[in-house]
DSSP file (Angstrom, degrees, kcal/mol; ACC not computed):
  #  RESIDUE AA STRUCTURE BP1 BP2  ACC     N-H-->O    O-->H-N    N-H-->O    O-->H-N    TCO  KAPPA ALPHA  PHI   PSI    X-CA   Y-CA   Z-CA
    1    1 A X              0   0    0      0, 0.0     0, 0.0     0, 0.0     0, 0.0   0.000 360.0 360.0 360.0 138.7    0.0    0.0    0.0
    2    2 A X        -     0   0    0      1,-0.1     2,-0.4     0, 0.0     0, 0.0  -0.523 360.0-111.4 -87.2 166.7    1.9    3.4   -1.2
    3    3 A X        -     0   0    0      1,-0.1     3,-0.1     3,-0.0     2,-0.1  -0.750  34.8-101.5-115.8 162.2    1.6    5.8    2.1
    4    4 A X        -     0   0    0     -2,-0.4    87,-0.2     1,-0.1    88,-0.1  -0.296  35.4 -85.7 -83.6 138.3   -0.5    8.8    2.2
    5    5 A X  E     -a   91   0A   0     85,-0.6    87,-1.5    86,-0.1     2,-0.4   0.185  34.0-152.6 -25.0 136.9    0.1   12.4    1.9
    6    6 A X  E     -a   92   0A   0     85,-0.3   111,-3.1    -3,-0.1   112,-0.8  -0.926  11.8-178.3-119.7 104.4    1.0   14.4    4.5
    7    7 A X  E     -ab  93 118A   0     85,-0.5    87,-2.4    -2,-0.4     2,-0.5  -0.765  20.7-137.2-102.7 156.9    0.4   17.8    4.8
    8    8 A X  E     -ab  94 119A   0    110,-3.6   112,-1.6    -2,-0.3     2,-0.5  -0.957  14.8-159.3-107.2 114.5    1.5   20.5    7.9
    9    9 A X  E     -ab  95 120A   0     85,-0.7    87,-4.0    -2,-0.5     2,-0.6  -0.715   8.4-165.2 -82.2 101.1   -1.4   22.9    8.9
   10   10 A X  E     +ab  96 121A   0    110,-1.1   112,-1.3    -2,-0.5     2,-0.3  -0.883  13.5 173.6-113.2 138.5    0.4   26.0   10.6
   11   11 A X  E     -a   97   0A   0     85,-2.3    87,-2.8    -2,-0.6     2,-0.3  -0.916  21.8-135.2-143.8 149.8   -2.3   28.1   12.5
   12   12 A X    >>  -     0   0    0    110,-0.4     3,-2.0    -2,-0.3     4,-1.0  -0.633  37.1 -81.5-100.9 167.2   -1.3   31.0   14.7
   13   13 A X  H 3> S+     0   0    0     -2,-0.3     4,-3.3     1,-0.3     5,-0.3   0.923 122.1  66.9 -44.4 -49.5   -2.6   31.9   18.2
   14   14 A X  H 3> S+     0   0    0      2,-0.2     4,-1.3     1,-0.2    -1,-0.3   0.898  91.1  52.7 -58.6 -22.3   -5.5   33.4   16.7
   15   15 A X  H <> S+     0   0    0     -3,-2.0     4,-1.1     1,-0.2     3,-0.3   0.986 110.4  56.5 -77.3 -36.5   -7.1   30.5   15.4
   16   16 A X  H  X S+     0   0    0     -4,-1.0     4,-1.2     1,-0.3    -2,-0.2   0.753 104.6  51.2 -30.7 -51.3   -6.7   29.2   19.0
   17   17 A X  H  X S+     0   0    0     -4,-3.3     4,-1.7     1,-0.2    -1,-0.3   0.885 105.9  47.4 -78.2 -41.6   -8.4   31.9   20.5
   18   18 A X  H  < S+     0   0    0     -4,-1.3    -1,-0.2    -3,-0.3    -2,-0.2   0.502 111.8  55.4 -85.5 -10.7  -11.5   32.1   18.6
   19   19 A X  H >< S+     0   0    0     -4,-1.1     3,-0.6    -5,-0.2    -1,-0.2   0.904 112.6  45.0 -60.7 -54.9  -11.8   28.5   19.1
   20   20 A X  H >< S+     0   0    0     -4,-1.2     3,-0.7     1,-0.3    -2,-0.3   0.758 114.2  43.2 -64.2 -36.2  -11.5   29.0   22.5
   21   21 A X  T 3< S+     0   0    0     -4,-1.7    -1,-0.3     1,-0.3    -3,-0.2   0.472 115.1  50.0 -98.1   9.5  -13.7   31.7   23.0
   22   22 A X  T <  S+     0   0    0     -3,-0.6     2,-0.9    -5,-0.2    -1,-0.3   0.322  76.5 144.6-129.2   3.1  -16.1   30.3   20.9
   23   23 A X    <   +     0   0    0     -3,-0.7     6,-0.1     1,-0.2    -3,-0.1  -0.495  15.7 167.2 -44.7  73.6  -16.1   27.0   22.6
   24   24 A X  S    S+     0   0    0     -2,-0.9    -1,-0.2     2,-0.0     2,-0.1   0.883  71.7  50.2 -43.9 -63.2  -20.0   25.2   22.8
   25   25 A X  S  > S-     0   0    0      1,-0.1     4,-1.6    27,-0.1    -2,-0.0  -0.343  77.9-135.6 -97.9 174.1  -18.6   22.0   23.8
   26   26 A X  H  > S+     0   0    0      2,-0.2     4,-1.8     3,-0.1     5,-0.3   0.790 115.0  51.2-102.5 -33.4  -16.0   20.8   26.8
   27   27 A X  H  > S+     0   0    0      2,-0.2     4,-3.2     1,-0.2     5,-0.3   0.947 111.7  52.3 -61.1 -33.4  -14.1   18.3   24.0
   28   28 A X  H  > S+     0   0    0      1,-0.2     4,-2.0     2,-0.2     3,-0.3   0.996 113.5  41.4 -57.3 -60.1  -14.0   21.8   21.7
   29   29 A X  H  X S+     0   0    0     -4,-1.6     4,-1.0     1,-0.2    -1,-0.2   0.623 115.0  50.1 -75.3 -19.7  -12.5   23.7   24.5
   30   30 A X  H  X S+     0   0    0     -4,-1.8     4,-0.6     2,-0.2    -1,-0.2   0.784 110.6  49.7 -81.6 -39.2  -10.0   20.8   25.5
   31   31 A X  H >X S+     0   0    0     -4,-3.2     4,-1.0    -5,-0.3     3,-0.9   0.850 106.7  56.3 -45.8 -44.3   -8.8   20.4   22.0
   32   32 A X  H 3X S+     0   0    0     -4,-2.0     4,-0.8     1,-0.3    -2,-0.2   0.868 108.6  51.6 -68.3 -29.6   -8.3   24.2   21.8
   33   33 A X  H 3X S+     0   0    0     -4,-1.0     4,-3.6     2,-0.3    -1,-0.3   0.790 105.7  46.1 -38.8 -47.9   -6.1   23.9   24.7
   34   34 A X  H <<>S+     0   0    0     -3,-0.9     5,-1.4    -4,-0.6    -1,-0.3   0.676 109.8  65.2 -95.4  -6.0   -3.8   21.2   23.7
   35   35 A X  H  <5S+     0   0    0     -4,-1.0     4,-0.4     3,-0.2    -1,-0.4   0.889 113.4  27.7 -77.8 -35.4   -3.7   23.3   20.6
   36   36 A X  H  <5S+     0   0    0     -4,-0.8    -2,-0.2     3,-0.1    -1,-0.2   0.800 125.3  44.5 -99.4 -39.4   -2.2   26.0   22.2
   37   37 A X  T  <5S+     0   0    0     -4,-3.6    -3,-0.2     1,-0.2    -2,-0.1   0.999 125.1  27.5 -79.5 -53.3   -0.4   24.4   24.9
   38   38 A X  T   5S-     0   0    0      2,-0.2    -3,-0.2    -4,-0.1    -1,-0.2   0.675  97.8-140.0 -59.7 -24.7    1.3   21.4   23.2
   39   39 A X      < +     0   0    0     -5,-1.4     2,-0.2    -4,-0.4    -4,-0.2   0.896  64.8  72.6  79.6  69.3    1.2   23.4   19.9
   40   40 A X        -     0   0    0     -5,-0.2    56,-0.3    -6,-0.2    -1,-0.2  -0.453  51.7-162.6 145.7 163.6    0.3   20.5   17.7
   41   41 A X  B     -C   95   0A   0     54,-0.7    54,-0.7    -2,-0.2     4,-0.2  -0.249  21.4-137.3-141.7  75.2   -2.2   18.2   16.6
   42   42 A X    >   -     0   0    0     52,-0.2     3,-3.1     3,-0.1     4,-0.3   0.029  36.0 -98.4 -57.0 154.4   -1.6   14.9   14.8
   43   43 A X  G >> S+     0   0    0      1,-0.4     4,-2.5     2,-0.2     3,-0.5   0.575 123.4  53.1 -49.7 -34.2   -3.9   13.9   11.8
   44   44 A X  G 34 S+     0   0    0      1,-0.2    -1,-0.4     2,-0.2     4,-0.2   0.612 113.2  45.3 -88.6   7.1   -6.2   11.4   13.9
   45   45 A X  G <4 S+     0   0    0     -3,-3.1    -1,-0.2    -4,-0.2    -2,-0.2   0.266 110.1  57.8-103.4 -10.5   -6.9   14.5   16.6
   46   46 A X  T X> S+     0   0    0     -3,-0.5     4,-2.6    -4,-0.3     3,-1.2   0.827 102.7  46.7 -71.4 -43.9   -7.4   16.5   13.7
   47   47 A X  H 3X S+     0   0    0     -4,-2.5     4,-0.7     1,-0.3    -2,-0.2   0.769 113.3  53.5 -65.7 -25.5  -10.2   14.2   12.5
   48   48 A X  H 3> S+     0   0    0     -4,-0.2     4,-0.6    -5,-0.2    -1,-0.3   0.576 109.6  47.7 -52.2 -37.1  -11.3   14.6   16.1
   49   49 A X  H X> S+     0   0    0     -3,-1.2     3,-2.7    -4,-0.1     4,-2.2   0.954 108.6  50.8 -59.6 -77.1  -11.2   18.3   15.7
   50   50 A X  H 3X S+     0   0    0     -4,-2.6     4,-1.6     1,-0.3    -2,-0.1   0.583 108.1  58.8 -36.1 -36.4  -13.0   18.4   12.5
   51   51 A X  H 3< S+     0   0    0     -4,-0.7    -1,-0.3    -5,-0.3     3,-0.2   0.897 108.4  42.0 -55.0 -47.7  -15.6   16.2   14.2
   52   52 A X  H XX S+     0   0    0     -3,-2.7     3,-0.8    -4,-0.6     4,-0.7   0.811 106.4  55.4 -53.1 -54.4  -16.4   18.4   16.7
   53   53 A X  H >< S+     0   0    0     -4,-2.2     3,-0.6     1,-0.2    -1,-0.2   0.895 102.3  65.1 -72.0 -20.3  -16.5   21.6   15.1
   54   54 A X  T 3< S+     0   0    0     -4,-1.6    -1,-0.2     1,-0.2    -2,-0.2   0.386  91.8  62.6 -87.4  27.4  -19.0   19.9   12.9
   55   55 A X  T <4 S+     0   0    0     -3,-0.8     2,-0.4     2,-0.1    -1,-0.2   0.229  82.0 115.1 -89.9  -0.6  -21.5   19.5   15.7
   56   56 A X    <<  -     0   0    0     -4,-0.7     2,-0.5    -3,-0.6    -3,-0.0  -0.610  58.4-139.1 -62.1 136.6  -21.7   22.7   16.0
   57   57 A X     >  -     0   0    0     -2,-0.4     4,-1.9     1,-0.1     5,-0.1  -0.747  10.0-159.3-129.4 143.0  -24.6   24.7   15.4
   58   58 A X  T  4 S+     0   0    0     -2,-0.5     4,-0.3     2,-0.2    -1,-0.1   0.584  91.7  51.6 -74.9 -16.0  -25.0   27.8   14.0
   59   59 A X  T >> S+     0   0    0      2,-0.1     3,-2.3     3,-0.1     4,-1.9   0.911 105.2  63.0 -77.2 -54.6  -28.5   29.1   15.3
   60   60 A X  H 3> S+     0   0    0      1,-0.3     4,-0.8     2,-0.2    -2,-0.2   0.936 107.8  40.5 -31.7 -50.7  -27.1   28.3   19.0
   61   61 A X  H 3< S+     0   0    0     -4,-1.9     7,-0.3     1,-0.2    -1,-0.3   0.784 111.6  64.3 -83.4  -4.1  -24.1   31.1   18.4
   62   62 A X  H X4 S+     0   0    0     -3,-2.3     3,-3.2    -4,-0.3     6,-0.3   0.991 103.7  40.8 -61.1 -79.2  -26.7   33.2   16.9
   63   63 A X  H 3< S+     0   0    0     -4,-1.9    -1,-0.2     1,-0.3    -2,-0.2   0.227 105.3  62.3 -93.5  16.4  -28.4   33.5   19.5
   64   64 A X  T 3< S-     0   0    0     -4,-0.8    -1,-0.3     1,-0.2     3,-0.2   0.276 120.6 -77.4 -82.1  -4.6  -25.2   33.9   22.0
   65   65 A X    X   -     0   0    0     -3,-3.2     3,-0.8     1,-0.2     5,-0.3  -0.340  40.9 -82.6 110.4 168.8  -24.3   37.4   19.9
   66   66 A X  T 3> S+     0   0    0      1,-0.3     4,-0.5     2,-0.2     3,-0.5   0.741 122.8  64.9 -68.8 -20.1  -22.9   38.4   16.9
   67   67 A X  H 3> S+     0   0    0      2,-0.3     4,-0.8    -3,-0.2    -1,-0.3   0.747 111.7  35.3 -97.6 -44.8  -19.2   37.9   18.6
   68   68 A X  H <4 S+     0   0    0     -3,-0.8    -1,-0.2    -7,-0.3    -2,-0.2   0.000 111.1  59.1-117.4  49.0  -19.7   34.2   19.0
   69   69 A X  H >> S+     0   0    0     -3,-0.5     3,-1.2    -4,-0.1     4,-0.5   0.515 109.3  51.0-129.6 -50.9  -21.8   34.0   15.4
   70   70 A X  H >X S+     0   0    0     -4,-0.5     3,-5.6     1,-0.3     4,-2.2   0.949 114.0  46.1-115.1 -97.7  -18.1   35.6   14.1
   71   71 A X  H 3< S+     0   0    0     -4,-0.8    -1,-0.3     1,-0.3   -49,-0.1   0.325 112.5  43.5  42.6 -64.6  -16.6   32.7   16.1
   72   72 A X  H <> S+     0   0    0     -3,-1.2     4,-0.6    -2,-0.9    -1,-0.3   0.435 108.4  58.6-109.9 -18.1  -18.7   29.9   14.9
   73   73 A X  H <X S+     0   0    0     -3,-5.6     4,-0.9    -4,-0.5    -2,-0.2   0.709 107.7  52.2 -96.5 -30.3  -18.4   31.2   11.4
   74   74 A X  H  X S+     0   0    0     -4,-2.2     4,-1.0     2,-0.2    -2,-0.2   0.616 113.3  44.8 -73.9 -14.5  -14.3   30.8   11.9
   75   75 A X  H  > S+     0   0    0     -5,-0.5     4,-0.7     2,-0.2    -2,-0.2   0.857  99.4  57.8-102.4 -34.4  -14.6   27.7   12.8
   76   76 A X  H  X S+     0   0    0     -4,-0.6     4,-1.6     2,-0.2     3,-0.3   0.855 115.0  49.7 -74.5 -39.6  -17.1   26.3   10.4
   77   77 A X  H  X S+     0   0    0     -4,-0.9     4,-0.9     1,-0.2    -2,-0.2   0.738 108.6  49.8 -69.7 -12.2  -14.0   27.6    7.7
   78   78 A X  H  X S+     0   0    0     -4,-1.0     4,-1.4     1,-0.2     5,-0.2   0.635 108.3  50.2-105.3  13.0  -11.5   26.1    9.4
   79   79 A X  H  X S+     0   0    0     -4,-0.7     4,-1.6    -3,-0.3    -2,-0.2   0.855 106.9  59.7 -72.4 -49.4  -13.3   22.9    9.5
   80   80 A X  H  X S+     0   0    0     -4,-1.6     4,-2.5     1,-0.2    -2,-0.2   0.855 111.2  37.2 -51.1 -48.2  -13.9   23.2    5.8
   81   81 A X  H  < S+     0   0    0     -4,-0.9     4,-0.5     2,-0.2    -1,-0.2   0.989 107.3  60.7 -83.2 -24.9  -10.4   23.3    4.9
   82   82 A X  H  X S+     0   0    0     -4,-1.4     4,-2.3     1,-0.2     3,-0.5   0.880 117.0  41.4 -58.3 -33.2   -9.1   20.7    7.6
   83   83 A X  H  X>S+     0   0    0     -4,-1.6     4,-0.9     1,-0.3     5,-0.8   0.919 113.7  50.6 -87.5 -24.0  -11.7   18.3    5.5
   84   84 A X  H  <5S+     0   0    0     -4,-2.5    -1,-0.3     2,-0.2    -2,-0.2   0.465 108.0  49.1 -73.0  -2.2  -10.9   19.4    2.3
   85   85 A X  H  45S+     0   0    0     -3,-0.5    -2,-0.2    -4,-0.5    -1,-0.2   0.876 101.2  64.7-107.6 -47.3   -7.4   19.0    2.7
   86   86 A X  H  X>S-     0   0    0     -4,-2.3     4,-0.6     1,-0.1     5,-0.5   0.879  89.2-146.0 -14.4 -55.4   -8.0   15.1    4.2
   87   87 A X  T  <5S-     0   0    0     -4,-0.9     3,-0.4     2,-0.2    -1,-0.1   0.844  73.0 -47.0  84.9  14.6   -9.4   14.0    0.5
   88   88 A X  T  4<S-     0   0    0     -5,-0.8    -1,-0.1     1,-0.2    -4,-0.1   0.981 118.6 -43.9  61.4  47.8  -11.8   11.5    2.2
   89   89 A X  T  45S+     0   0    0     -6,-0.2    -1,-0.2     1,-0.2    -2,-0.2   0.506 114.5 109.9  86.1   9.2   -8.7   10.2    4.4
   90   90 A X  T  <5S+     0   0    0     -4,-0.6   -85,-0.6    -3,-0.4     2,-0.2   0.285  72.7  57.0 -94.3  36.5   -6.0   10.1    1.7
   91   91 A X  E   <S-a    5   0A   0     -5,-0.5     2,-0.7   -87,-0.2   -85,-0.3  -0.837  77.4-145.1-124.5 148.0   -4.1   13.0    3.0
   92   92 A X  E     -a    6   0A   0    -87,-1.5     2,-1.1    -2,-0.2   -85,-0.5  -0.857  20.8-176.3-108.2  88.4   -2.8   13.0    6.8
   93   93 A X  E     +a    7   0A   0     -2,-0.7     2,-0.4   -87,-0.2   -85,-0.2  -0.453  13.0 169.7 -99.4 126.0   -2.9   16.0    7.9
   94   94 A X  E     -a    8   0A   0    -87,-2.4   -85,-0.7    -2,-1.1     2,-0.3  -0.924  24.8-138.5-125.7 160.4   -1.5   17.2   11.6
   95   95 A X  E     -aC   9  41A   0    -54,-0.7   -54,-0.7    -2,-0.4     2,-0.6  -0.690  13.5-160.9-124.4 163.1   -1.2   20.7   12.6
   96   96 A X  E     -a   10   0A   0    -87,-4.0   -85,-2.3   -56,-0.3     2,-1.0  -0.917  24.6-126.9-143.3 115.4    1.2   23.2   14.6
   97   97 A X  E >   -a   11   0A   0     -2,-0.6     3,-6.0   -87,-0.2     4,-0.2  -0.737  30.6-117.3 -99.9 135.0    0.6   26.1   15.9
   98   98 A X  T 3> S+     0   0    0    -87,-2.8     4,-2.2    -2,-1.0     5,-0.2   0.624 105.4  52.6 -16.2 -65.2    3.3   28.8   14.5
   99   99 A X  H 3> S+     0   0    0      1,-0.2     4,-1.2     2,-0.2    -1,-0.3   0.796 102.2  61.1 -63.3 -15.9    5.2   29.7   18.0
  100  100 A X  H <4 S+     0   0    0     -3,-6.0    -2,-0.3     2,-0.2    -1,-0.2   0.732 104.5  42.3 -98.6  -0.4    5.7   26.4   18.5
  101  101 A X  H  4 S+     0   0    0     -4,-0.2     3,-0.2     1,-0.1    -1,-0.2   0.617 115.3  56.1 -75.0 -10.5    7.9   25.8   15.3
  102  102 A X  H  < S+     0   0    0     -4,-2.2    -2,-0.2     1,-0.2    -3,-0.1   0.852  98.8  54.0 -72.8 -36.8    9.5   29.0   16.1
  103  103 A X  S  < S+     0   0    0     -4,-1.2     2,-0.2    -5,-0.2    -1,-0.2   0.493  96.6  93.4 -73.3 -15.2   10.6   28.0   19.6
  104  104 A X  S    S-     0   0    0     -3,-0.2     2,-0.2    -4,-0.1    -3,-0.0  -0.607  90.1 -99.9 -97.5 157.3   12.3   25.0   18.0
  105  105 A X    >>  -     0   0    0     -2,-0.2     4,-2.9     1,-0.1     3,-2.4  -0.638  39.3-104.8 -95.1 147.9   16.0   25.0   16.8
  106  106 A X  H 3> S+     0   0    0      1,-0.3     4,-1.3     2,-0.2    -1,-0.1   0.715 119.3  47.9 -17.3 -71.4   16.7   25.6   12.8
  107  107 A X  H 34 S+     0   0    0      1,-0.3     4,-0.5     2,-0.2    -1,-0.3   0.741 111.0  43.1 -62.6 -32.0   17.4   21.8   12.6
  108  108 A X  H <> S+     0   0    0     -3,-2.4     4,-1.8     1,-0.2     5,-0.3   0.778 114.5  50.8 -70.2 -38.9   14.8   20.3   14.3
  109  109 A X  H  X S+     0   0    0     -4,-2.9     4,-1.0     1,-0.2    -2,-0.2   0.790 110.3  48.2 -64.5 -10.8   12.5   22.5   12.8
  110  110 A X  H  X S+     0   0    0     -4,-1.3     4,-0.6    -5,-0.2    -2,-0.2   0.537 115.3  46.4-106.7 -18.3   13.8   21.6    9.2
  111  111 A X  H  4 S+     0   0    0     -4,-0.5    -1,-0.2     2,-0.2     3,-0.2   0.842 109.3  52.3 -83.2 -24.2   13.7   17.5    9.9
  112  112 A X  H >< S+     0   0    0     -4,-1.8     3,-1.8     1,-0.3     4,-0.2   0.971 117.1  42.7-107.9 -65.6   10.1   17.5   11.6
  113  113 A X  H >< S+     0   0    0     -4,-1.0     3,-1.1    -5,-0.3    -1,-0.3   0.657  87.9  81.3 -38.5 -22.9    9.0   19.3    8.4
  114  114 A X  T 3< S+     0   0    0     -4,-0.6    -1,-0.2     1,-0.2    -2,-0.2   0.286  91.2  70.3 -55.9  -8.4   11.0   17.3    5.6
  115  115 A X  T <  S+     0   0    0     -3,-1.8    -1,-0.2    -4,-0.1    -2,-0.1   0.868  81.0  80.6 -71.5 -35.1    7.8   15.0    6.3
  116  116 A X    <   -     0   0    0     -3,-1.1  -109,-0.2    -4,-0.2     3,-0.1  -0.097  60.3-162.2 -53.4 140.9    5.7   16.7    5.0
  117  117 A X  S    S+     0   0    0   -111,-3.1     2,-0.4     1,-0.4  -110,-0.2   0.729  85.2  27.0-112.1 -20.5    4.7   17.2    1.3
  118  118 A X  E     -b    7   0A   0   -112,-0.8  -110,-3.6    -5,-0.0     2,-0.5  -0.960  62.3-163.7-128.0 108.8    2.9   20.4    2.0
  119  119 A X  E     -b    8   0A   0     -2,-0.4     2,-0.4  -112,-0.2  -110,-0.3  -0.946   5.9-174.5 -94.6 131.6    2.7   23.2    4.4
  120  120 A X  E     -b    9   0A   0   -112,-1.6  -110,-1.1    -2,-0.5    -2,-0.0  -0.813  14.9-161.5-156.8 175.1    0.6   25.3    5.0
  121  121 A X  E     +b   10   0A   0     -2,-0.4     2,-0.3  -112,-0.1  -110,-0.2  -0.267  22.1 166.9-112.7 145.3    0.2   28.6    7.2
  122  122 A X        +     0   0    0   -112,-1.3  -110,-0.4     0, 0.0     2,-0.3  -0.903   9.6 170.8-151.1 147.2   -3.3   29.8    7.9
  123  123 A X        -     0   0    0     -2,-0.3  -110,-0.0  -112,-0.1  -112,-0.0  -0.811  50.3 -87.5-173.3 140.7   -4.4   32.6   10.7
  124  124 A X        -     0   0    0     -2,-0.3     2,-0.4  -112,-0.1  -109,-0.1   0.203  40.3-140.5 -33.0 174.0   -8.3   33.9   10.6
  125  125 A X        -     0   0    0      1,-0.2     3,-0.1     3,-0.1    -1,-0.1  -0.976  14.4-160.7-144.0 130.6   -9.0   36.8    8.3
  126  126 A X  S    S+     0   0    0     -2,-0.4     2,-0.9     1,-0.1    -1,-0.2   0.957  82.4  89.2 -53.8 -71.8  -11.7   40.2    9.2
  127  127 A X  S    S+     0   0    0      1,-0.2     2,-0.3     3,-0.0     4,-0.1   0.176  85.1  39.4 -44.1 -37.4  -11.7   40.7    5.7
  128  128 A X  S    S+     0   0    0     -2,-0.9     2,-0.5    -3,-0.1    -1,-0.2  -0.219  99.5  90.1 -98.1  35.4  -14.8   38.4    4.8
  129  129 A X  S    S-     0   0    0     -2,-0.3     2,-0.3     3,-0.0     3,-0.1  -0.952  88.4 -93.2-129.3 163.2  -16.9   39.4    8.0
  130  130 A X        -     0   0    0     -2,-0.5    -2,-0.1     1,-0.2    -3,-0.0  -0.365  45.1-104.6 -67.1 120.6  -19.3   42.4    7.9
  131  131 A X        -     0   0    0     -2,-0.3     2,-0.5    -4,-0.1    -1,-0.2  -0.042  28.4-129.2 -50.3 153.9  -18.2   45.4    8.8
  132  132 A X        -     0   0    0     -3,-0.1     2,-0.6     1,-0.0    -1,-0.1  -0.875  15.6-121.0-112.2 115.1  -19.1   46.7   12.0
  133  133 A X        -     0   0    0     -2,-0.5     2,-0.3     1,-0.1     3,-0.0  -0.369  27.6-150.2  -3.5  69.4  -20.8   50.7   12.8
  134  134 A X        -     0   0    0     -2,-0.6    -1,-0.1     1,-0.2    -2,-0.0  -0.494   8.4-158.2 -63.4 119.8  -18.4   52.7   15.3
  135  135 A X  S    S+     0   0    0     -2,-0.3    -1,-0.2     1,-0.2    -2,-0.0   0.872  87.7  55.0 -81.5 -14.4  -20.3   54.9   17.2
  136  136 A X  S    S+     0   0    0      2,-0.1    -1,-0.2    -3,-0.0    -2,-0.1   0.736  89.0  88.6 -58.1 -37.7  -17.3   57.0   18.0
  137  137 A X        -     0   0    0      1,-0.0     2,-0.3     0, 0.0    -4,-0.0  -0.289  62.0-155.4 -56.0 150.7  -16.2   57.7   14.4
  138  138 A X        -     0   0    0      2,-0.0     2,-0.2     0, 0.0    -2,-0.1  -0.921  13.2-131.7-114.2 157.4  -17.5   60.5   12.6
  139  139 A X              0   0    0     -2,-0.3     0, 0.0     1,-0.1     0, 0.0  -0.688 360.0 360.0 -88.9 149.1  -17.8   60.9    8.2
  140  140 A X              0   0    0     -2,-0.2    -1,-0.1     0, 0.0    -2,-0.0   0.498 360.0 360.0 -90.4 360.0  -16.4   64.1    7.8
């Protein structure tokens, strides 16, 4: 059997946090943890993420506020790409969060990637959320 793709999913602290803060379930929030504290996730605790985040529901954050609607709305994209990037389970993908490949020395970091056929680096985006009304700005 030939062996399956591997790609490395680099997420910053921010996707962490709006996991975290956006947390519905206690497996969501435990995950987000190890995500931040250990800094990694291999591919079968990704498939474990993925799971999770799709039991989430999107009237439920509604109707927690537009802050965890924003949230829920990150989560449901990064769920979409973690599964598009699987293939229906002929890609492995495990993920890393960003400070902790920095924290690691130039060699180590350059073997434990050389596994890998793909990287690549992700962090949430505003651009694609609705702009928000300040009531302190003025139009001139």
């Amino acid at each position: 059997a030939a062996s399956k793709e591997r790609i490395a999913f680099v997420y910053d602290e921010a996707v962490v946090s709006c996991l975290m803060m956006g947390s519905q379930s206690a497996t969501l929030k435990k995950l987000s943890v190890s995500m931040y504290e250990i800094g990694r996730l291999r591919h079968l605790t990704v498939q474990k993420l993925c799971h999770e985040l799709g039991t989430l529901d999107r009237n439920t954050a509604a109707l927690a506020g537009v802050e965890f609607l924003e949230y829920y709305d990150q989560g449901a994209a990064l769920r979409r790409s973690l599964v598009a990037l699987q293939d229906d389970g002929r890609r492995l993908v495990d993920m890393f969060r960003q400070g902790s490949l920095q924290n690691l020395d130039l060699k180590t970091r350059e073997k434990l990637l050389s596994r890998y056929s793909s990287i690549l680096f992700v962090a949430p985006s505003q651009a694609l959320l609705p702009r928000r009304s300040s009531s302190s700005s003025s139009s001139p």
